[in-house]
C-alpha positions in Angstrom: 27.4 -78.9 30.1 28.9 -75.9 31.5 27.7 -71.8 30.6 29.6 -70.5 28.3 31.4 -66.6 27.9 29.0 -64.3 25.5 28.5 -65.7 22.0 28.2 -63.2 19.6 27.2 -63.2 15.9 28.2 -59.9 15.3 31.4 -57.6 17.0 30.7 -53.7 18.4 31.8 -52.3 14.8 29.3 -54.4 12.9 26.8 -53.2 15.4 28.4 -49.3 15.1 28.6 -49.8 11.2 24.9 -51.3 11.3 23.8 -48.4 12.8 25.5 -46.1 11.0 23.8 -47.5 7.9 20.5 -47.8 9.3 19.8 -44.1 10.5 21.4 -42.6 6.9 19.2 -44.6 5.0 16.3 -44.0 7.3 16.6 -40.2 7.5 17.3 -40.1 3.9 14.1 -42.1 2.9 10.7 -41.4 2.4 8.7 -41.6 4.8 11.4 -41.4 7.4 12.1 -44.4 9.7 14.8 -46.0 12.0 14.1 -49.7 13.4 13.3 -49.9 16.5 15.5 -52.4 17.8 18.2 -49.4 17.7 16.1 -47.8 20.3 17.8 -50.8 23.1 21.3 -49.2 23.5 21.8 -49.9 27.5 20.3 -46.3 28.8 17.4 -47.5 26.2 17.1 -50.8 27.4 17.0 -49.5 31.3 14.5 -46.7 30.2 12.2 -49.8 29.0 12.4 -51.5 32.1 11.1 -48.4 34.1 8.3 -48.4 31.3 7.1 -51.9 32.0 6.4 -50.5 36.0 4.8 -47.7 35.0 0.6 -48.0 36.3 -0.5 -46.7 32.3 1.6 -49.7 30.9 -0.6 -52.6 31.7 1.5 -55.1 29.5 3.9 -56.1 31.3 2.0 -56.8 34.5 -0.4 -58.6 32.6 1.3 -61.2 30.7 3.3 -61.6 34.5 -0.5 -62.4 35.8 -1.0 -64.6 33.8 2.4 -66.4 33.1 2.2 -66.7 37.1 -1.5 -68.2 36.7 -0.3 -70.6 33.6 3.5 -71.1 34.0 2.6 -74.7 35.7 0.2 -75.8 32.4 3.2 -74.2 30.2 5.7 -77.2 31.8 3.4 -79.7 31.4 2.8 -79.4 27.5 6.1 -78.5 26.9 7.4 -81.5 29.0 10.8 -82.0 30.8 14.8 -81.4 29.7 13.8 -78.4 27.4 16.5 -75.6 26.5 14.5 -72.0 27.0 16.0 -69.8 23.8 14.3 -66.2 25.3 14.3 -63.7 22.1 15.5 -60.3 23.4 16.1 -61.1 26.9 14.7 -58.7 28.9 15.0 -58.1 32.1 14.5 -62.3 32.7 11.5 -61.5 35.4 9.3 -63.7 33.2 12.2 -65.4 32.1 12.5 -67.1 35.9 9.3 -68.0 36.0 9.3 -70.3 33.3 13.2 -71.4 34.5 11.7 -72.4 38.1 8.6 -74.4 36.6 10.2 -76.2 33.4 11.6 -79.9 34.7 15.2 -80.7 34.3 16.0 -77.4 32.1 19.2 -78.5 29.9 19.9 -74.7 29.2 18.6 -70.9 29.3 19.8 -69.1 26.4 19.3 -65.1 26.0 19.8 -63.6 22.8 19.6 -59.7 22.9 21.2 -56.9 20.5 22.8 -55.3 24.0 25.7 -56.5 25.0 26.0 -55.2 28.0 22.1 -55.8 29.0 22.4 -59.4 28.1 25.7 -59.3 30.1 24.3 -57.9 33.1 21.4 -60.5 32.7 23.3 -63.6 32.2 25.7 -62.6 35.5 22.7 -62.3 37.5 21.1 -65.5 36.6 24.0 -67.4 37.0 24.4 -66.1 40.7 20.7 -66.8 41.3 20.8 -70.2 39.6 24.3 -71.4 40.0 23.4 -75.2 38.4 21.7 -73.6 35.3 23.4 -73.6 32.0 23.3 -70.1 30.8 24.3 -69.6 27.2 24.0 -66.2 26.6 24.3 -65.0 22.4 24.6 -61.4 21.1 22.5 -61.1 18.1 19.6 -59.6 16.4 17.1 -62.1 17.1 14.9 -61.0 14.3 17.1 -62.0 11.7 18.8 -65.0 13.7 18.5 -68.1 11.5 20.5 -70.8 13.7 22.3 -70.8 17.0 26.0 -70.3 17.8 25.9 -72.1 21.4 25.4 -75.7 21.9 22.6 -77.1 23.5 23.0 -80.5 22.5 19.9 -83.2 22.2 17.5 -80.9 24.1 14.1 -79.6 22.2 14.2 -75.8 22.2 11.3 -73.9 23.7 11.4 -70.6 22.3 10.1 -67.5 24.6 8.8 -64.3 22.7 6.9 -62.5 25.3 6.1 -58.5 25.8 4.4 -58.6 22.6 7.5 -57.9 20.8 6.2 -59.6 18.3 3.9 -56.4 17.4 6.6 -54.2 16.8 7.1 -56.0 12.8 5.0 -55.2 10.2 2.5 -58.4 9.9 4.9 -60.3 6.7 8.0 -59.4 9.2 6.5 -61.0 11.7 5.6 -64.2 10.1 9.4 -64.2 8.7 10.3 -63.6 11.8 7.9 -67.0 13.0 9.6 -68.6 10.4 13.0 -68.2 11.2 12.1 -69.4 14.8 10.1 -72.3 13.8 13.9 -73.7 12.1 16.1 -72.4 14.9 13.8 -74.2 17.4 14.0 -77.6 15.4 12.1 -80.6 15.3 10.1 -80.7 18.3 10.9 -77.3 19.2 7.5 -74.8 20.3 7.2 -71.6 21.3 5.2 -69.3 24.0 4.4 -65.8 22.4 2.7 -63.3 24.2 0.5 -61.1 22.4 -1.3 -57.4 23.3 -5.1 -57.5 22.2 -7.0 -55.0 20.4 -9.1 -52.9 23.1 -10.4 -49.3 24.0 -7.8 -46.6 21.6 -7.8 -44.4 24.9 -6.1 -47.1 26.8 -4.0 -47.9 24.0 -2.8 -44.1 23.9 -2.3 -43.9 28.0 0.1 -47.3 27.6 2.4 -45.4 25.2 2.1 -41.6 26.4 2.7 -41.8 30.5 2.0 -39.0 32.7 5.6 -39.7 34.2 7.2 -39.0 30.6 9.4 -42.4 30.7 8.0 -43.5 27.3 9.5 -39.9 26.0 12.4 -40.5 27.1 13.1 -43.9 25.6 12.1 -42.3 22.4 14.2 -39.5 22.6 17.6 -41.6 23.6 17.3 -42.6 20.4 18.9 -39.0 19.3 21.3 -39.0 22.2 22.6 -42.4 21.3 23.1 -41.0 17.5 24.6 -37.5 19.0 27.4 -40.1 21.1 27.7 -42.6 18.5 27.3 -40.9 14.9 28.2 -37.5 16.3 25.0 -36.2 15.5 24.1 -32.6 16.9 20.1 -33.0 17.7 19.0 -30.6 20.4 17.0 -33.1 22.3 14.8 -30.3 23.5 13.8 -29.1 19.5 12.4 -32.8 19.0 8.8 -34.4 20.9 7.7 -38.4 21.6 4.8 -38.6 19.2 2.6 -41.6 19.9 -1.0 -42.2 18.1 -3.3 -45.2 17.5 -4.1 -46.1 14.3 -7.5 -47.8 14.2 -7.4 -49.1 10.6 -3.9 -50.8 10.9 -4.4 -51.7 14.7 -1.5 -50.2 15.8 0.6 -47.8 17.8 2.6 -45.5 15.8 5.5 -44.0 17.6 7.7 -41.0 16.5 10.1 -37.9 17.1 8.9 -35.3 15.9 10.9 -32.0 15.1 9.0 -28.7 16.8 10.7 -26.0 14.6 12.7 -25.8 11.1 16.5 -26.9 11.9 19.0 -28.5 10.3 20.8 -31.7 11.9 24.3 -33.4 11.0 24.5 -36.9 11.2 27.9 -38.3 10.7 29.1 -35.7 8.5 25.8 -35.7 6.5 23.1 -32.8 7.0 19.2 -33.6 7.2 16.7 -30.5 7.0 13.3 -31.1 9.3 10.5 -28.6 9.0 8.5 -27.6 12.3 6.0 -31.3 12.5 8.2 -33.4 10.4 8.4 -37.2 11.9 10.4 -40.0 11.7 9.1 -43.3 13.0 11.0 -45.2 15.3 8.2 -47.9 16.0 5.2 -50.1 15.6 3.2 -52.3 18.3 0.7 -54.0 16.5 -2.2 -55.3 18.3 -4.3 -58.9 17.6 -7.4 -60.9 18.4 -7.5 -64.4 18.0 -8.0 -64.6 14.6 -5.1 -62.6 13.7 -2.8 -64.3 15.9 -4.1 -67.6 14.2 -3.8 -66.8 10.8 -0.3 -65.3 11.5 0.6 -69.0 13.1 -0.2 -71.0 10.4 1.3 -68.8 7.9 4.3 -69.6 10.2 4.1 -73.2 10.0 2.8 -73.1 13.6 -0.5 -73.7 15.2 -1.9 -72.6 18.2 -2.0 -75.7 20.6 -2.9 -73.7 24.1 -3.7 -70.0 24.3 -4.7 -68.2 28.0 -5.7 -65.0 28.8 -6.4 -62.3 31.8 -9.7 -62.4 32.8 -10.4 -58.7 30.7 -9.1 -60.1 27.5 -5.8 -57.4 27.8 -3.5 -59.9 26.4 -2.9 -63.4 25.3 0.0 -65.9 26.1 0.1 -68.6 23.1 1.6 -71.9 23.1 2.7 -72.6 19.4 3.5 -75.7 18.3 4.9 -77.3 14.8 2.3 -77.7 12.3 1.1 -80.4 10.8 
């Protein structure tokens, strides 16, 4: 089997006209909202990289730790000639580790709603590994009910890490699990990674860094819409407003306007008082009970689950129920 060119579900004006749709409706609703998977333009999805090295964001060196420290059990259970479908790919660190540990890998497909970060992703791995198959599919993974690229006979191990998975509401999520559990087919399994519940003050550092990187990948949200919708927000009228919420176990993230203005959106106008908000994201955080109930709601169950040794965050091996 050889890699393939960029398979894609949807063509730049669906995504512009997605968009378009999405951040019309969401300023015009109540409360005020735009997903957050808008957020990954390719300036956004650069700016998230740079958050994942920041010393305040402890996520993405954890689940590395321990993906290093459990990559090796990972193979085993999941056995050899898998294909690795990776949902939002990343920048593929955590990617290679599970590509240099699974045996006889049939295929490594990305799917990511950037084209040109999934691009830039699949040209470096296949310069890296030139005998891989890299099948490389631009999509919103979230709503991604089958696959456009062939992978043939191979079972599908599905790779959700990041705790991506905590940026849905908890029934989006499961749907979300759902959706997975059929792409990935019989004898298919995923590895999730999680963030745990732990100390709100740590939680708030993660998401509000002394460097101001995490303001910044909220904010390109309103230059992406001043470029693509052509908005007219005065970047320096609008703050990154992140909180933990100790009741719903999240973080809540916003922009939030600092005076009265007035804002056109592709031709449409949208008032915002001096504190109004519009949310641009969750990250939901779990203990093991949560992330069990969510699995079997799923149709999964939890076959192997490892942590660091400060209970930070959890990588999850989930396997068809039965």
């Amino acid at each position: 089997m050889k890699s393939s060119p960029l398979a894609a579900d949807r063509t730049e004006q669906d995504d512009r006209a997605e968009f378009r749709a999405a951040v019309l409706d969401g300023l015009a609703g109540s409360p005020r909202s735009i997903p957050a998977k808008f957020l990954y333009d390719a300036r956004g999805s650069a700016l998230f990289d740079a958050i994942c090295e920041l010393p305040e964001y402890y996520l993405t060196r954890t689940e590395t730790g321990i993906l290093r420290r459990c990559v090796a059990d990972i193979a085993a259970v999941a056995g050899p000639g898998r294909a690795l479908v990776e949902f939002g790919s990343g920048s593929s660190v955590k990617s290679r580790l599970l590509i240099d540990a699974l045996e006889h890998l049939a295929a490594y497909v990305p799917i990511d709603i950037s084209r040109q970060h999934l691009e830039a992703t699949a040209t470096r791995l296949r310069r890296d590994y030139p005998g891989l198959v890299v099948e490389p599919v631009c999509a919103d993974y979230m709503a991604l009910a089958r696959l456009s690229v062939d992978v043939g006979a191979a079972r599908r191990l599905g790779f959700f890490p990041g705790s991506t998975i905590g940026n849905s509401e908890p029934q989006d999520a499961t749907a979300f699990l759902r959706r997975a559990r059929e792409l990935l087919g019989e004898g298919g399994a995923l590895v999730l990674g999680a963030d745990l519940k732990k100390a709100p003050q740590r939680l708030h550092d993660a998401y509000n860094d002394a460097a101001g990187v995490t303001a910044q990948f909220t904010l390109n949200l309103l230059r992406r819409m001043n470029r693509e919708l052509d908005a007219n927000f005065d970047l320096s009228a609008f703050a990154h407003d992140a909180s933990y919420s100790e009741v719903e176990s999240r973080i809540e993230i916003y922009f939030r306007s600092l005076r009265q203005q007035t804002v056109t959106v592709a031709g449409r106008s949208f008032a915002f008082r001096a504190g109004d908000r519009v949310l641009t994201e969750y990250s939901y955080k779990y203990d093991d009970a949560s992330l069990s109930v969510m699995a079997r709601s799923a149709g999964f169950r939890i076959a192997r689950i490892w942590t660091d040794p400060a209970r930070d965050f959890a990588v999850a091996y989930l396997e068809v129920g039965t």
